[in-house]
Structure formats: C-alpha cells, structure tokens
PDBQT receptor file of N, H, CA, C and O in Angstrom, charges set to zero:
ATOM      1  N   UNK A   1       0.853  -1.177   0.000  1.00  0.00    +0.000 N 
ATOM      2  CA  UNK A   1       0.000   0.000   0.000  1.00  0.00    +0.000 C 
ATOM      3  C   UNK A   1       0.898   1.239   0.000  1.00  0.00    +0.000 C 
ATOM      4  O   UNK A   1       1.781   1.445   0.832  1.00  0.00    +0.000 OA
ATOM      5  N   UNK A   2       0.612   1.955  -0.912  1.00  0.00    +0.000 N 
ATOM      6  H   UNK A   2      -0.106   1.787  -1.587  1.00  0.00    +0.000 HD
ATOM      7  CA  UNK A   2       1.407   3.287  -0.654  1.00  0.00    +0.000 C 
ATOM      8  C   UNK A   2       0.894   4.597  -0.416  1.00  0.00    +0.000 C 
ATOM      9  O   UNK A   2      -0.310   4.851  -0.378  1.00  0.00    +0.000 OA
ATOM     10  N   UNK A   3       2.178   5.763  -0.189  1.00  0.00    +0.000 N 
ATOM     11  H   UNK A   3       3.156   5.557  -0.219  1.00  0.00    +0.000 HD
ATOM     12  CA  UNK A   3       1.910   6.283   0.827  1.00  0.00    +0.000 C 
ATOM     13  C   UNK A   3       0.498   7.564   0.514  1.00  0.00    +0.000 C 
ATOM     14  O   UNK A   3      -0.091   8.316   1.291  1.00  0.00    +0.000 OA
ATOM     15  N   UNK A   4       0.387   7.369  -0.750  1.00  0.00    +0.000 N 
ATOM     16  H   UNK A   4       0.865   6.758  -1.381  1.00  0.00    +0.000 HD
ATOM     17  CA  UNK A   4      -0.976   7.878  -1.312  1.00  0.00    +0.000 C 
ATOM     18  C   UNK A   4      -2.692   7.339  -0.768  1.00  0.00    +0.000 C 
ATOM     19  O   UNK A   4      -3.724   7.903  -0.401  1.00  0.00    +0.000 OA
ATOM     20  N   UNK A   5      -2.200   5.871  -0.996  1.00  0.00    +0.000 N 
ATOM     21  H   UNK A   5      -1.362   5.413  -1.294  1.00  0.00    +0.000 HD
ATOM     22  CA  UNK A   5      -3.538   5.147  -0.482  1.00  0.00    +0.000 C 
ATOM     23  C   UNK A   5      -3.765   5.389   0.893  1.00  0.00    +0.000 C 
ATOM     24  O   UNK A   5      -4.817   5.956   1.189  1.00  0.00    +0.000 OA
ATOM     25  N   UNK A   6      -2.623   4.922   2.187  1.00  0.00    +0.000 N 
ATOM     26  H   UNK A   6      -1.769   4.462   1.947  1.00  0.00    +0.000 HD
ATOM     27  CA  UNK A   6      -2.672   5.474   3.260  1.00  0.00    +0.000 C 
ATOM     28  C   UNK A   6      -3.195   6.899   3.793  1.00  0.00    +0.000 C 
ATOM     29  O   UNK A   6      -3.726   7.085   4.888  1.00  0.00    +0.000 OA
ATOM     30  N   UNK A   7      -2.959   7.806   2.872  1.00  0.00    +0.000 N 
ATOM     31  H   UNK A   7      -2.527   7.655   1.983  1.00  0.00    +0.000 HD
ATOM     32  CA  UNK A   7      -3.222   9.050   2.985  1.00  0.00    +0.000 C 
ATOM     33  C   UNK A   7      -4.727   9.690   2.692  1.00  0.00    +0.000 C 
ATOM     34  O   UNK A   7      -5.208  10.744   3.107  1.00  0.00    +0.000 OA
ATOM     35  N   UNK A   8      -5.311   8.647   1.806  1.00  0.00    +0.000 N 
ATOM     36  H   UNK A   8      -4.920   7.790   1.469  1.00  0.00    +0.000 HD
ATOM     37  CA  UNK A   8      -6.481   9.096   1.214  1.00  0.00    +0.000 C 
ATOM     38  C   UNK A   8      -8.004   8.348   2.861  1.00  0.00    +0.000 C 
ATOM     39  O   UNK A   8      -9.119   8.700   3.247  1.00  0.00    +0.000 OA
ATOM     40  N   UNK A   9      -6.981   7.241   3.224  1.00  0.00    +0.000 N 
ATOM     41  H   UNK A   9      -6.075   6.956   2.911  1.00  0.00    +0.000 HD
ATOM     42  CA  UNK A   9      -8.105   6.621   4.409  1.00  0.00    +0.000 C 
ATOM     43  C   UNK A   9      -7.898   7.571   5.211  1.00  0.00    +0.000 C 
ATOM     44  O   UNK A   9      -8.836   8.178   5.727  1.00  0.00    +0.000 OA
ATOM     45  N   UNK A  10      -6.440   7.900   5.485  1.00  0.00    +0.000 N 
ATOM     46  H   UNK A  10      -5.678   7.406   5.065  1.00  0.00    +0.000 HD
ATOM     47  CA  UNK A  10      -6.217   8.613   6.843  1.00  0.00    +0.000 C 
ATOM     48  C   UNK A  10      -7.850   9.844   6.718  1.00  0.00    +0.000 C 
ATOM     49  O   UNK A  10      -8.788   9.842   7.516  1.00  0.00    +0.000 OA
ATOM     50  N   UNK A  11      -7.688  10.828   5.377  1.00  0.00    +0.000 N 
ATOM     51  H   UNK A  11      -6.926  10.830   4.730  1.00  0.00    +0.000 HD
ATOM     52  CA  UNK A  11      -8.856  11.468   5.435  1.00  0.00    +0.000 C 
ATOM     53  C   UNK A  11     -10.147  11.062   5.212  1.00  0.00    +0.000 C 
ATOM     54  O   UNK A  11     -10.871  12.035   5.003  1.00  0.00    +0.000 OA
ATOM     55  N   UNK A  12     -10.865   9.749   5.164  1.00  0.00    +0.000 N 
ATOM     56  H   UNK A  12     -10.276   8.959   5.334  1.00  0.00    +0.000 HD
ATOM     57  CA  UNK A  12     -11.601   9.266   4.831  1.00  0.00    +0.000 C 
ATOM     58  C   UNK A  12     -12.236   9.016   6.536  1.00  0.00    +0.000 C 
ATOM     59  O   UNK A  12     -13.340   9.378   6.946  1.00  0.00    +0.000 OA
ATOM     60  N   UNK A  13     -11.074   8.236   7.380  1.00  0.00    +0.000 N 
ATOM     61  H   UNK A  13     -10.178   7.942   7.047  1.00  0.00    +0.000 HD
ATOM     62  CA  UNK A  13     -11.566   8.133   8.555  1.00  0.00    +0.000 C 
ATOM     63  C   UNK A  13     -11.127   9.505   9.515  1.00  0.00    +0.000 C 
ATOM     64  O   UNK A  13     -11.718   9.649  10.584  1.00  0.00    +0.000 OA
ATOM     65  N   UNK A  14     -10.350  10.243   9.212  1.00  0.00    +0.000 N 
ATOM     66  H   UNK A  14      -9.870  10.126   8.343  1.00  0.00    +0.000 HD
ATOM     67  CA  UNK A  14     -10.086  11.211  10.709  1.00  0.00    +0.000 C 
ATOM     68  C   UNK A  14      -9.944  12.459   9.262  1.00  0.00    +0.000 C 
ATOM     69  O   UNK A  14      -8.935  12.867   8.687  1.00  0.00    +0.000 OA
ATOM     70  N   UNK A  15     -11.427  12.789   9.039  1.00  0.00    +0.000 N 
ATOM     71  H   UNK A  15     -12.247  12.458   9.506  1.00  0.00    +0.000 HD
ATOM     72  CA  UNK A  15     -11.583  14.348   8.092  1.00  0.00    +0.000 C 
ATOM     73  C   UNK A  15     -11.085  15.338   8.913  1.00  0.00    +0.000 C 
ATOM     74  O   UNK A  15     -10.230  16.103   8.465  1.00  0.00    +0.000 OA
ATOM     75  N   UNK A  16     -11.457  15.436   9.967  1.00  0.00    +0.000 N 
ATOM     76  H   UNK A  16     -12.151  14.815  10.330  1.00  0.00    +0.000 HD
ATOM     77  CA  UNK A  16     -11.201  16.696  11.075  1.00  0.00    +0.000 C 
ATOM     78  C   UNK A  16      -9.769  17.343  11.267  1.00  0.00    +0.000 C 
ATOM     79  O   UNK A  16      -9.300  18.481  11.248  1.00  0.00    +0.000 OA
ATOM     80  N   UNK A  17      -9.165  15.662  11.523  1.00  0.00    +0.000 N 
ATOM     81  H   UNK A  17      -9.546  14.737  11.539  1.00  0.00    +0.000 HD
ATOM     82  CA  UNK A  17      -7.579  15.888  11.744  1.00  0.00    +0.000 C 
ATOM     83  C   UNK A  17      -7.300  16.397  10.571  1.00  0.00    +0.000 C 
ATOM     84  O   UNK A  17      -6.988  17.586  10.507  1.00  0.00    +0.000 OA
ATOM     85  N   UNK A  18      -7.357  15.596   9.404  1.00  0.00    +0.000 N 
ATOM     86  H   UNK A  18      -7.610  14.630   9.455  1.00  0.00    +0.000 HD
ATOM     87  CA  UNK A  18      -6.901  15.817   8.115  1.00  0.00    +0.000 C 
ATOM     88  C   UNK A  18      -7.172  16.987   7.817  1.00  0.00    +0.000 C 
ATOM     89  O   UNK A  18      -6.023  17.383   7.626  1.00  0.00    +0.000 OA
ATOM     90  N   UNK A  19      -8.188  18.378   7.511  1.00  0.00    +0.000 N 
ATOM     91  H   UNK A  19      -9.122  18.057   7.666  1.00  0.00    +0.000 HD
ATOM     92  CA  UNK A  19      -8.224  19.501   7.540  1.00  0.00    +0.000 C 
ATOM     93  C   UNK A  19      -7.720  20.445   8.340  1.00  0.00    +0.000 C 
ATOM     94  O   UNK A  19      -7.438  21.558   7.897  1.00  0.00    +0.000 OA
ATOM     95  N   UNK A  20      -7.527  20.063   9.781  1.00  0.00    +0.000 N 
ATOM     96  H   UNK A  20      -7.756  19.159  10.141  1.00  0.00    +0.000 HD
ATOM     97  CA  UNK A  20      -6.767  21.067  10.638  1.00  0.00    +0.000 C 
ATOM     98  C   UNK A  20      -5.079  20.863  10.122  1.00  0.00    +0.000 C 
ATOM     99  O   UNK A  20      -4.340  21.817   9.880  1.00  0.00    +0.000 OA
ATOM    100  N   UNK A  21      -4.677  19.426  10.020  1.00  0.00    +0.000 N 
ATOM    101  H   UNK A  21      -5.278  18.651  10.216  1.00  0.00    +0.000 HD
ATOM    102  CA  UNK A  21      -3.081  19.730   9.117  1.00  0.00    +0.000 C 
ATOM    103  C   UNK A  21      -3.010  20.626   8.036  1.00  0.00    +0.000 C 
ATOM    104  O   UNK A  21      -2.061  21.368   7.780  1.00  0.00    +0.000 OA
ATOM    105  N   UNK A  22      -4.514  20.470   7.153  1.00  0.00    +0.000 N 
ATOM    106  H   UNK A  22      -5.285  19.868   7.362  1.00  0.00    +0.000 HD
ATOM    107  CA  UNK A  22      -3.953  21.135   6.021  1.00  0.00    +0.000 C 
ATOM    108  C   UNK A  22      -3.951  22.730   6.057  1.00  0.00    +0.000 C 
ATOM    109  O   UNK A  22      -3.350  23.445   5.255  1.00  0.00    +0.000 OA
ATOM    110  N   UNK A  23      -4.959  23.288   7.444  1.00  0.00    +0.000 N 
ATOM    111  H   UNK A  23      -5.448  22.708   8.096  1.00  0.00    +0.000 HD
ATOM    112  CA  UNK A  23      -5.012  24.649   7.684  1.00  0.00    +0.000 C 
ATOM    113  C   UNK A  23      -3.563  25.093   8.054  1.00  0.00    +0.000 C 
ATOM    114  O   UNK A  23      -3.003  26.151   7.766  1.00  0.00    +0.000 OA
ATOM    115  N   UNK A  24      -3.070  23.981   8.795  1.00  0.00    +0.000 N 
ATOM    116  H   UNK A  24      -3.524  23.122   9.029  1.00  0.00    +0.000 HD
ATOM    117  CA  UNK A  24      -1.890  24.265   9.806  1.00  0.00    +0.000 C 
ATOM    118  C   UNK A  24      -0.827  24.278   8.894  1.00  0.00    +0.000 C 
ATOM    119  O   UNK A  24       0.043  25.102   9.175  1.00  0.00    +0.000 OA
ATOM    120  N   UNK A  25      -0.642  23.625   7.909  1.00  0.00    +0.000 N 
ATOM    121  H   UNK A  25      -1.348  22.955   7.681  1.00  0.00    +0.000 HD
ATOM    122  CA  UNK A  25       0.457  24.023   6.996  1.00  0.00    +0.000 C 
ATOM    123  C   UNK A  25       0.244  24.434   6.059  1.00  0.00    +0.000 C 
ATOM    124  O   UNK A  25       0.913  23.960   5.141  1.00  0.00    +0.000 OA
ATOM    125  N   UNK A  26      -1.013  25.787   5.602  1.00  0.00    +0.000 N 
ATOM    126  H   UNK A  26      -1.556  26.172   6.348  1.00  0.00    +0.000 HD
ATOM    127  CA  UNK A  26      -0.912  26.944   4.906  1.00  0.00    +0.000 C 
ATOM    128  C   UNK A  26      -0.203  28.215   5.939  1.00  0.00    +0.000 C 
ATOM    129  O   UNK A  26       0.563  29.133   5.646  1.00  0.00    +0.000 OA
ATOM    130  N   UNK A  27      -0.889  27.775   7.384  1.00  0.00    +0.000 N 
ATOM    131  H   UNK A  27      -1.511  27.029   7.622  1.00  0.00    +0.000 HD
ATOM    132  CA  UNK A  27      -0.018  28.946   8.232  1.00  0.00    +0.000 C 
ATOM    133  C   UNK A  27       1.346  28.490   8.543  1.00  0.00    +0.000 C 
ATOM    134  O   UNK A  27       1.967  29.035   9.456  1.00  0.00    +0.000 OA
ATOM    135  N   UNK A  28       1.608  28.003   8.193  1.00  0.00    +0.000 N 
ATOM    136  H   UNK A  28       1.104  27.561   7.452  1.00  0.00    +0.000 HD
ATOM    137  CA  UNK A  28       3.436  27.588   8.426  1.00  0.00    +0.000 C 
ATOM    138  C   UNK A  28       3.699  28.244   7.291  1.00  0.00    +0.000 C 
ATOM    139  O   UNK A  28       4.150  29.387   7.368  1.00  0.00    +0.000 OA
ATOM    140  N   UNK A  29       3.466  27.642   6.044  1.00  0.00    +0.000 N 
ATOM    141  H   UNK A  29       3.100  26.714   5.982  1.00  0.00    +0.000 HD
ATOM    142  CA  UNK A  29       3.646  28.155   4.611  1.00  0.00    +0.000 C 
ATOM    143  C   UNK A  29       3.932  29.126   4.193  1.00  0.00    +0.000 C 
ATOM    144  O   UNK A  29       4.984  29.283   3.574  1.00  0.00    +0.000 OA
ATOM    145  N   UNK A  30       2.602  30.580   4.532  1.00  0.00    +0.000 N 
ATOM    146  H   UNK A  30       1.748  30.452   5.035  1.00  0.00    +0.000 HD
ATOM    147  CA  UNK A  30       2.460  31.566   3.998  1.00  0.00    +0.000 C 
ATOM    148  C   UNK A  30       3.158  32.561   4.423  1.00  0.00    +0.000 C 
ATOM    149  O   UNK A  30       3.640  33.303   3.567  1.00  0.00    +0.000 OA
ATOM    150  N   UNK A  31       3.408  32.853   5.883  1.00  0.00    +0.000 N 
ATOM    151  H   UNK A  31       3.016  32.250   6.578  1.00  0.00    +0.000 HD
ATOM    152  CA  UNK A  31       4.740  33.404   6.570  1.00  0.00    +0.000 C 
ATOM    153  C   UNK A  31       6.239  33.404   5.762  1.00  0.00    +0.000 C 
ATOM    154  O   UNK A  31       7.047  34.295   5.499  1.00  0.00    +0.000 OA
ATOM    155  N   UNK A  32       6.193  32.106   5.534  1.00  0.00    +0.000 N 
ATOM    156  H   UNK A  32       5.537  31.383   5.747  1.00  0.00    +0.000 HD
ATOM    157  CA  UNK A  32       7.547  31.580   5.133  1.00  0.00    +0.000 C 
ATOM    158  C   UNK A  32       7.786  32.206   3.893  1.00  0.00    +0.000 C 
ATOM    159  O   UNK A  32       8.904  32.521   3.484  1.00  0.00    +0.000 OA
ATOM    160  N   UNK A  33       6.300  32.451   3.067  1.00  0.00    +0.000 N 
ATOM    161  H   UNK A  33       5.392  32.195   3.399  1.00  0.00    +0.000 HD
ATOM    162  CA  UNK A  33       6.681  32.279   1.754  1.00  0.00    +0.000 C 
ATOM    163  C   UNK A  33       6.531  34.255   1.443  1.00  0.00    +0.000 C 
ATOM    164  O   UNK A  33       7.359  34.844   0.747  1.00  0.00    +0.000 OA
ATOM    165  N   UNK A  34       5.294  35.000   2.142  1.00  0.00    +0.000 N 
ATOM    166  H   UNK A  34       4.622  34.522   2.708  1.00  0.00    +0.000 HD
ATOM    167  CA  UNK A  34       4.710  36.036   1.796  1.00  0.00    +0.000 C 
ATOM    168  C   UNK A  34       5.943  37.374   2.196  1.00  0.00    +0.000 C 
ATOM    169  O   UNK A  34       6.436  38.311   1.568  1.00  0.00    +0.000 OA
ATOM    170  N   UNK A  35       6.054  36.879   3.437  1.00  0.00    +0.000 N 
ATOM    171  H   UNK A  35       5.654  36.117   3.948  1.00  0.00    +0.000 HD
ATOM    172  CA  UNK A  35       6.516  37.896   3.910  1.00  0.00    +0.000 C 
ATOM    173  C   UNK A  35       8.343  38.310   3.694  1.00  0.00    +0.000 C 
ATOM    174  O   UNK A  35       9.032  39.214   4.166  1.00  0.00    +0.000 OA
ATOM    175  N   UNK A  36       8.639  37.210   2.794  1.00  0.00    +0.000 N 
ATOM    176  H   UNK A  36       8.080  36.476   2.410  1.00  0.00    +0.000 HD
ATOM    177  CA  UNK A  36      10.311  37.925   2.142  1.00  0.00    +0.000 C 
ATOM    178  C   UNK A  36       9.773  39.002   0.765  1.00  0.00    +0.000 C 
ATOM    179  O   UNK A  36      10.303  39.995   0.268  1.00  0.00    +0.000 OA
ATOM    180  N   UNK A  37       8.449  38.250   0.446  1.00  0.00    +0.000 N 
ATOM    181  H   UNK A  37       8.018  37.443   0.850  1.00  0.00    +0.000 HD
ATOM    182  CA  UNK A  37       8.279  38.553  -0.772  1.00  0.00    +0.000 C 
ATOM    183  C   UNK A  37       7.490  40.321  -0.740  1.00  0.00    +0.000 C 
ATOM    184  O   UNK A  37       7.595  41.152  -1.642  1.00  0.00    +0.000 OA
ATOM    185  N   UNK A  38       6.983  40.435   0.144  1.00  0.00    +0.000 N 
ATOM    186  H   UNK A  38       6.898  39.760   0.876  1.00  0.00    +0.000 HD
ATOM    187  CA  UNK A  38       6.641  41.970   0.812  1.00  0.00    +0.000 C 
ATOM    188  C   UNK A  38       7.839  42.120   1.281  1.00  0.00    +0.000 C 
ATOM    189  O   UNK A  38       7.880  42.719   0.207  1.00  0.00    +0.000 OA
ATOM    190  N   UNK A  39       8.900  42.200   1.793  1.00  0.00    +0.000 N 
ATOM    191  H   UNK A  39       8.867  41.713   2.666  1.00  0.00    +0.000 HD
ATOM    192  CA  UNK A  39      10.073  42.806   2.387  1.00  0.00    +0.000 C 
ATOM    193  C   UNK A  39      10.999  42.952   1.128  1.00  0.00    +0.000 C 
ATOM    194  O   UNK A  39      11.925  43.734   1.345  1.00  0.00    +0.000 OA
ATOM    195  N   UNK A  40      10.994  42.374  -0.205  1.00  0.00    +0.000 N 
ATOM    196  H   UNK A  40      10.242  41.738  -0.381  1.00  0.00    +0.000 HD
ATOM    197  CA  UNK A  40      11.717  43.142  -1.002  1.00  0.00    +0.000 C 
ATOM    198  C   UNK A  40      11.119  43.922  -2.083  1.00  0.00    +0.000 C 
ATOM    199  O   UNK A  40      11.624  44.453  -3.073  1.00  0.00    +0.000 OA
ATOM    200  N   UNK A  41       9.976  43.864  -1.672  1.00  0.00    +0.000 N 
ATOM    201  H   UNK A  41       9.566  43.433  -0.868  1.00  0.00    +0.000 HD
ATOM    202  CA  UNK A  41       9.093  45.409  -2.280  1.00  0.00    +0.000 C 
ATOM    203  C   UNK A  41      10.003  46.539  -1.975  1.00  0.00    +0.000 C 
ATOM    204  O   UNK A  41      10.612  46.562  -0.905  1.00  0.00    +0.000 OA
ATOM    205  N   UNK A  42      10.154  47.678  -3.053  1.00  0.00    +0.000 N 
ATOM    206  H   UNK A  42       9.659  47.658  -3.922  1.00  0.00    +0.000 HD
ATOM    207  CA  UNK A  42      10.908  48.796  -2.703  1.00  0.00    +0.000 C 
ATOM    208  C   UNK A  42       9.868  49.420  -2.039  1.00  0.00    +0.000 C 
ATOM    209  O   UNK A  42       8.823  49.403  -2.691  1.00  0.00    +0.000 OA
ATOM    210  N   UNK A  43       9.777  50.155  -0.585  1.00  0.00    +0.000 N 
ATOM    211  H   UNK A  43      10.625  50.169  -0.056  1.00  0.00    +0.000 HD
ATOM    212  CA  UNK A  43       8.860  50.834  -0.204  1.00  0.00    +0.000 C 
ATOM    213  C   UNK A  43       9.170  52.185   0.088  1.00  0.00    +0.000 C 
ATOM    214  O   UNK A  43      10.326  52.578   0.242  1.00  0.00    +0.000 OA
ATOM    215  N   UNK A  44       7.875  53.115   0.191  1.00  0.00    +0.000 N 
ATOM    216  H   UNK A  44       6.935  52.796   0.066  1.00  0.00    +0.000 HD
ATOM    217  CA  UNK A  44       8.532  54.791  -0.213  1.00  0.00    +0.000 C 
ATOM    218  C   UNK A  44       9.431  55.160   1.155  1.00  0.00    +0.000 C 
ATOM    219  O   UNK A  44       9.734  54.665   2.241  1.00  0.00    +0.000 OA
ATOM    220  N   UNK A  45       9.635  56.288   0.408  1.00  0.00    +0.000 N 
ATOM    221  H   UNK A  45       9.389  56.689  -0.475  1.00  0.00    +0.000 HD
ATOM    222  CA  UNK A  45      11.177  57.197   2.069  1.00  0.00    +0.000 C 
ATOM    223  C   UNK A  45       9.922  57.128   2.534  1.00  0.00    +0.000 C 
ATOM    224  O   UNK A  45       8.805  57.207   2.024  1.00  0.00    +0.000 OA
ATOM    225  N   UNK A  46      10.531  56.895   4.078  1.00  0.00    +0.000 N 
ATOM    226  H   UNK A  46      11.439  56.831   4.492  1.00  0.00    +0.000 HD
ATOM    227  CA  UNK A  46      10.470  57.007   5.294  1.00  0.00    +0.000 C 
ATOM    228  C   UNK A  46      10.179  58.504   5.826  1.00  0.00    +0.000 C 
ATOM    229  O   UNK A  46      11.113  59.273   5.598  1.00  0.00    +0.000 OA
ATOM    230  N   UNK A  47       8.935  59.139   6.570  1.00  0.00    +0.000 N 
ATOM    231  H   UNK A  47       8.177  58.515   6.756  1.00  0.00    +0.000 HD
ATOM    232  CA  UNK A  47       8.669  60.386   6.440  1.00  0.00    +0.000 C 
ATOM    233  C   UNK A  47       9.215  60.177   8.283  1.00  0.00    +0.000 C 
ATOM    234  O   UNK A  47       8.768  59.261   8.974  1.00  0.00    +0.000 OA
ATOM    235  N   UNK A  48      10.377  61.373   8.890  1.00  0.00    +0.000 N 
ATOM    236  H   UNK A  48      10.739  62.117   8.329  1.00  0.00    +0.000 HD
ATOM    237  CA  UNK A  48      10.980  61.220   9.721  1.00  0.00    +0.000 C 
ATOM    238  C   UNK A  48       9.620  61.773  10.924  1.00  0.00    +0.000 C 
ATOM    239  O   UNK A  48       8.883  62.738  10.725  1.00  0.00    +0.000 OA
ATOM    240  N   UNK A  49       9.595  61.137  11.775  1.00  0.00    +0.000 N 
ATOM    241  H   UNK A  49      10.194  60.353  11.937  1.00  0.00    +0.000 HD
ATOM    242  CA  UNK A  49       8.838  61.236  13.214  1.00  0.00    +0.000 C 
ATOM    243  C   UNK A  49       8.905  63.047  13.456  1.00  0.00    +0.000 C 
ATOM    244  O   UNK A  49       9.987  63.571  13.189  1.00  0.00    +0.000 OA
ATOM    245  N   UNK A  50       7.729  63.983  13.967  1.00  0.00    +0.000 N 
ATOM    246  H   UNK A  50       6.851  63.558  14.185  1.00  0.00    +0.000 HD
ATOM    247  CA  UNK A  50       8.086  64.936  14.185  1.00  0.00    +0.000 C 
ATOM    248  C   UNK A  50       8.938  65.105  15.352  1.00  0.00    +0.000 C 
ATOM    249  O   UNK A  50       9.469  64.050  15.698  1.00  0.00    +0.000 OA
ATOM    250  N   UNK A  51       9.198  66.021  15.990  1.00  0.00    +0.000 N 
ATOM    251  H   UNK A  51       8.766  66.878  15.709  1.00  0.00    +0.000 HD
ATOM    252  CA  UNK A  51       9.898  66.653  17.574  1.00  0.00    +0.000 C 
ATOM    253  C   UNK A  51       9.207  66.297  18.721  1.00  0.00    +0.000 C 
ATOM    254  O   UNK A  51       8.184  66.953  18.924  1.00  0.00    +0.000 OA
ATOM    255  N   UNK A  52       9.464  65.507  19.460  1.00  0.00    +0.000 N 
ATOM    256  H   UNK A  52      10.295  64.975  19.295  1.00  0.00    +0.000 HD
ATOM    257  CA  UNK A  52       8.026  65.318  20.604  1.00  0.00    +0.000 C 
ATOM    258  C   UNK A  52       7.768  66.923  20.945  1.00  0.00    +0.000 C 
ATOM    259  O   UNK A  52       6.645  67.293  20.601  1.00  0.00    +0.000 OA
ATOM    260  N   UNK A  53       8.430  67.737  21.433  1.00  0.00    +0.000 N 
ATOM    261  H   UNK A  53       9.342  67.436  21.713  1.00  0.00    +0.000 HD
ATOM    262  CA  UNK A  53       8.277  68.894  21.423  1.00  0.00    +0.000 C 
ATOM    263  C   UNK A  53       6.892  69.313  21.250  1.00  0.00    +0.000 C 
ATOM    264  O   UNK A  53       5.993  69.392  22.088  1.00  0.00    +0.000 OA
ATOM    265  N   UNK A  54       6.895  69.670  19.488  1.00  0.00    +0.000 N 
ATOM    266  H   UNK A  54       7.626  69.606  18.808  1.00  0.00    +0.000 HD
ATOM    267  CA  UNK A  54       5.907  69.834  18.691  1.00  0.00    +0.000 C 
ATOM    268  C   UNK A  54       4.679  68.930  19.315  1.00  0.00    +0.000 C 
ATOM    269  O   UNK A  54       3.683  69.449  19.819  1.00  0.00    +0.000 OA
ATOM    270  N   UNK A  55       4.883  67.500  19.214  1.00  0.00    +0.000 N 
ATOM    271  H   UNK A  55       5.692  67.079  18.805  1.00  0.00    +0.000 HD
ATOM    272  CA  UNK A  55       3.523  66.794  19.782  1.00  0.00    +0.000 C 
ATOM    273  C   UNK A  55       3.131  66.696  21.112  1.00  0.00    +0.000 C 
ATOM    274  O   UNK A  55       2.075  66.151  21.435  1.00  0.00    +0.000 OA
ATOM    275  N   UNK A  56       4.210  67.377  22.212  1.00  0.00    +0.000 N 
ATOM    276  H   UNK A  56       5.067  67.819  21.950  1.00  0.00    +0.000 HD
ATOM    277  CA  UNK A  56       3.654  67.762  23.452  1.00  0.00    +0.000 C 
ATOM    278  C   UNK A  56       2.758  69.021  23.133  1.00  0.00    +0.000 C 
ATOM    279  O   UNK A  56       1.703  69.044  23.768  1.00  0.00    +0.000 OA
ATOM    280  N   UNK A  57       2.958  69.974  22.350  1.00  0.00    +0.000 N 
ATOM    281  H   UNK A  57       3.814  69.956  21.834  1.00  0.00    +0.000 HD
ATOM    282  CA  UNK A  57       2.657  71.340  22.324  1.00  0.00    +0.000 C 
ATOM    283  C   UNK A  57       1.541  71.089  21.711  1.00  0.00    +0.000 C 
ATOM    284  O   UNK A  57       0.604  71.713  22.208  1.00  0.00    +0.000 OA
ATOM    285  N   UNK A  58       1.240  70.376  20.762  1.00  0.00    +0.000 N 
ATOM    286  H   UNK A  58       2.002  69.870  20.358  1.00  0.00    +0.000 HD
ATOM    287  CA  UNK A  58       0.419  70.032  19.942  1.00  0.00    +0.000 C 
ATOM    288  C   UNK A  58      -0.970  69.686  20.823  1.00  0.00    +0.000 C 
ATOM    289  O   UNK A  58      -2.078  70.222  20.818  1.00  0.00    +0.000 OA
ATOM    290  N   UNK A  59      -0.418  68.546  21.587  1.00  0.00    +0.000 N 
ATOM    291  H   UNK A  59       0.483  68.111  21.591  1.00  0.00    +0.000 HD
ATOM    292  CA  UNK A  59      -1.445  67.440  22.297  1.00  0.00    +0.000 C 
ATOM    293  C   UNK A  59      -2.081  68.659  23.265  1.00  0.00    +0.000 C 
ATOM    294  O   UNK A  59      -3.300  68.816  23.335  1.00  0.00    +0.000 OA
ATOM    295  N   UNK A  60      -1.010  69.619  24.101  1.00  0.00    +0.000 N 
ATOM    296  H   UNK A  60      -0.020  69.491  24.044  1.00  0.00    +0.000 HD
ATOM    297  CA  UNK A  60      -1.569  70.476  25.607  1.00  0.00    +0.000 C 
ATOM    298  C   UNK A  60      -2.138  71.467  24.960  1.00  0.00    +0.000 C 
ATOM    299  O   UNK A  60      -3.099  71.777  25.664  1.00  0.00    +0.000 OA
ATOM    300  N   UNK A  61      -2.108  72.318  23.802  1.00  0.00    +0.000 N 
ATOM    301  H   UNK A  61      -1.327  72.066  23.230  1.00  0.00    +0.000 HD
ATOM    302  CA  UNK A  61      -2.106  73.432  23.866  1.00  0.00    +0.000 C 
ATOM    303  C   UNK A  61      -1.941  74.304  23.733  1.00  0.00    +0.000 C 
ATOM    304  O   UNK A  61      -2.596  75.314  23.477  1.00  0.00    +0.000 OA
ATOM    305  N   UNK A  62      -0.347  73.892  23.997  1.00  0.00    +0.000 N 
ATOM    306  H   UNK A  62       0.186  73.071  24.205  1.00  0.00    +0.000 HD
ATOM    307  CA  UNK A  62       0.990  75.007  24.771  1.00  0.00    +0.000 C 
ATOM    308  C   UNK A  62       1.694  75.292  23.708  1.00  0.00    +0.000 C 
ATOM    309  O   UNK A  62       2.143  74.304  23.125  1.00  0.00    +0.000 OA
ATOM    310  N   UNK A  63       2.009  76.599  23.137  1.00  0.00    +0.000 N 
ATOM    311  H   UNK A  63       1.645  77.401  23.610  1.00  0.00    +0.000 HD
ATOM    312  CA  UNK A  63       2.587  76.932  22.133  1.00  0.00    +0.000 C 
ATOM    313  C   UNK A  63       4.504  77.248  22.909  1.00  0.00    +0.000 C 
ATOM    314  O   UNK A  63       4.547  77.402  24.129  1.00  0.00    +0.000 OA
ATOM    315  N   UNK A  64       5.067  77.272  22.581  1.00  0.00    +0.000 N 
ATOM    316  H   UNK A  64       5.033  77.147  21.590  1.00  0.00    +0.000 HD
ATOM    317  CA  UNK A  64       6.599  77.456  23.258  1.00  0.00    +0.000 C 
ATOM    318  C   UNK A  64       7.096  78.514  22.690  1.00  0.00    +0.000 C 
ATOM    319  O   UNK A  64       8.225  78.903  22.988  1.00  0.00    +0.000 OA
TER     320      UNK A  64
C-alpha cells in the first residue's frame, strides 16, 4: 500500500484531523513564503517622526 492510499483513508476516517493539518500548513507556509516577498518590495522614504516637542505642544495646547 502506498503512501498515497494510506493518505487518502487517513482522510476518509479522521476528516477533522486531516483539515486542521492542512489549515496548519498553509499557516506555516504563507509566513515563510509572503513575507520575504513583501520585504523586497521597494517601499517609499520614510517620512521622519516629528519633535516630541511639537507633539507635546500640539497634544496640551501650549505653544513654546
């Protein structure tokens, strides 16, 4: 018997198990596979953080 036939009872008698593996190794998968592939996207400059300064003054009120 090979390891095809084995595989086809395994889901025939334990469906449940057999679908939670196959959920469980798209989330192993897609990590592995998505996220180099978004990280060598060129992405735009970087717009620099203002002065906390400014966003204390901002947030109170308080002009300086």
């Amino acid at each position: 018997m090979g390891v095809m036939d084995k595989l086809k009872i395994f889901v025939v008698k334990e469906p449940v198990v057999a679908a939670s593996c196959l959920i469980a190794g798209f989330g192993l998968f897609l990590p592995a596979v998505v996220r180099p592939i978004l990280d060598s996207w060129e992405t735009a400059e970087k717009v620099p953080p203002p002065p906390l300064n400014d966003v204390v003054a901002g947030v109170t009120g308080k002009k300086n």
